[in-house]
N, C-alpha and C positions, 0 to 999 in steps of 0.2 A: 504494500500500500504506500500510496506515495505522500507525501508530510499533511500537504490539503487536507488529506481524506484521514490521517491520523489526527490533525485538528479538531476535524469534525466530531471523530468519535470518541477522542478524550473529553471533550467539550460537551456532549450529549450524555458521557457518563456521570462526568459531575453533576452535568443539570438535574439528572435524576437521582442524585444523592436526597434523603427525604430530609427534613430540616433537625427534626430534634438529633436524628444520626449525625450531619451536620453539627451539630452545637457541640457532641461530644467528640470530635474527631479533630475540632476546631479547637476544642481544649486539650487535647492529648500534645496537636501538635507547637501549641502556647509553650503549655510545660518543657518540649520536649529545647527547644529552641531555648528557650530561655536558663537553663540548665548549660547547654551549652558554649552560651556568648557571655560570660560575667566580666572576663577582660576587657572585652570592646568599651569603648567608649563613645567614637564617633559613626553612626552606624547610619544607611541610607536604606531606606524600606517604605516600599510602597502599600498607600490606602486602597485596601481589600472596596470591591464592589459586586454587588448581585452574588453570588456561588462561587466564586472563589475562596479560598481558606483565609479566613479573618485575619486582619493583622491589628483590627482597631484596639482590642483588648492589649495585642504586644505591646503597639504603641502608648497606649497609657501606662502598660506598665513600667516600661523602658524609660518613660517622663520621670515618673515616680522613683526610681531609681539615680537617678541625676545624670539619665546618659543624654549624649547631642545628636537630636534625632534628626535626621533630615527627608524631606518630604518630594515627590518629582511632582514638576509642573508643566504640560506642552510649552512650547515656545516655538517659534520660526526661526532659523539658522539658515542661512546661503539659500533661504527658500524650499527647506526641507524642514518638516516637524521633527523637534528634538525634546529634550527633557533635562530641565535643569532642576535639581537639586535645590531647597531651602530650610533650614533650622526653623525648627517648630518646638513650641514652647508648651503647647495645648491643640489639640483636636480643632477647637474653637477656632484658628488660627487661619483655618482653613472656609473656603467655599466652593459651592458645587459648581463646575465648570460648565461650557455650552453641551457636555457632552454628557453631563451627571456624575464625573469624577467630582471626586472632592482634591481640591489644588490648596495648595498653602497660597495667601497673597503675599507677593512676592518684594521683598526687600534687601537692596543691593549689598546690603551689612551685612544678611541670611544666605548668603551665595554659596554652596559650596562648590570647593577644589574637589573635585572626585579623587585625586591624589592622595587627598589627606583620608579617606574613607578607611577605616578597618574591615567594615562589614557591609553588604550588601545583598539586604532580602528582596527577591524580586518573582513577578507574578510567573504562573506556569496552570498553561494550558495542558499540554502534555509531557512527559518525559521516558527517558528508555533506562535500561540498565547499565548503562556508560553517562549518564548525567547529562547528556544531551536532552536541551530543552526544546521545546517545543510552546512559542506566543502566540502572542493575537495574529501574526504575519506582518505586522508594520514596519518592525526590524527597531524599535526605540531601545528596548532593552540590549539589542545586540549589541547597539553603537557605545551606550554606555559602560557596557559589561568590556569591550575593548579598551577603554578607557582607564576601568579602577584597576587596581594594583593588589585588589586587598578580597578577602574569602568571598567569596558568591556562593549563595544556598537560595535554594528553589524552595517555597513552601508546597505541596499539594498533596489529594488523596491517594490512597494506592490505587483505586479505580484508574487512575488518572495515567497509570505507566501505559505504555504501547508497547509492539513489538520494537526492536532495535531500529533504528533509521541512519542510512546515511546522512552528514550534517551537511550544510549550505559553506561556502568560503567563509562568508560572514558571521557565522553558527559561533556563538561562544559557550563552552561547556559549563555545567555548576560543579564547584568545589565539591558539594552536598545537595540533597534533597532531604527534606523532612518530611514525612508523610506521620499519620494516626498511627504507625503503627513501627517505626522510628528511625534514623537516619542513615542513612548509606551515601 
């Protein structure tokens, strides 16, 4: 099957995750992440939307914690959508965009250096057993994920693995996945 058509059908698995299964799988994978990053300090991780593996609980927790969390926002670059990173203080911080993401508002002081990132949690559509991800097909996470310097881990379900896939040029693999049922 070719990556499309693995999209499609990691994407329909999730969707049919039922919700309270969801809550708890969403918690397993909270604990499970959290357990593992207590060194981090400067960490970039994206706001969960519709059936994706929550991260809103992470992120307050991570606030509560006193780590520098930072938030992605679209932006235009050379005429192509990109995603810039900003320091967020509170959930609150943020607003729903044209699209129904939730975006931090953006301030030049909140900028970050992807450079400086230790950690980087980011969404996943699907994945294989070599940590090949599989997104939305936009390629934003790609671009960034070539960028940071520093651990990348995929949150998602196990439903959510595929057969193995050849990757894209552009393909950038995750250090880790975390799924309910625990990291590899």
């Amino acid at each position: 099957m070719d990556k499309k058509g693995l999209r499609h059908l990691a994407g329909m698995r999730r969707h049919s995750l039922p919700a309270l299964l969801k809550a708890q799988y969403d918690e397993n994978i909270r604990s499970q992440l959290l357990k593992l990053i207590p060194a981090a300090e400067r960490i970039g991780i994206y706001i969960s939307v519709d059936d994706e593996a929550d991260t809103r609980k992470i992120i307050e927790n991570l606030l509560q914690h006193q780590k520098q969390v930072f938030v992605p926002k679209c932006t235009m670059k050379q005429q192509r959508p990109s995603l810039d990173f900003y320091r967020i203080l509170s959930l609150e911080e943020c607003l729903p965009s044209r699209y129904g993401l939730l975006e931090p508002i953006p301030q030049p002081s909140r900028l970050c250096d992807l450079k400086e990132l230790e950690l980087m949690i980011v969404p996943v559509v699907g994945f294989d057993s070599r940590k090949n991800r599989i997104g939305h097909g936009r390629g934003y996470y790609d671009a960034i994920l070539q960028q940071c310097r520093c651990t990348r881990i995929g949150l998602a379900y196990t439903l959510q693995q595929v057969e193995d896939f050849d990757p894209e040029p552009h393909d950038v693999a995750l250090d880790m996945v975390i799924t309910e049922q625990g990291a590899f």
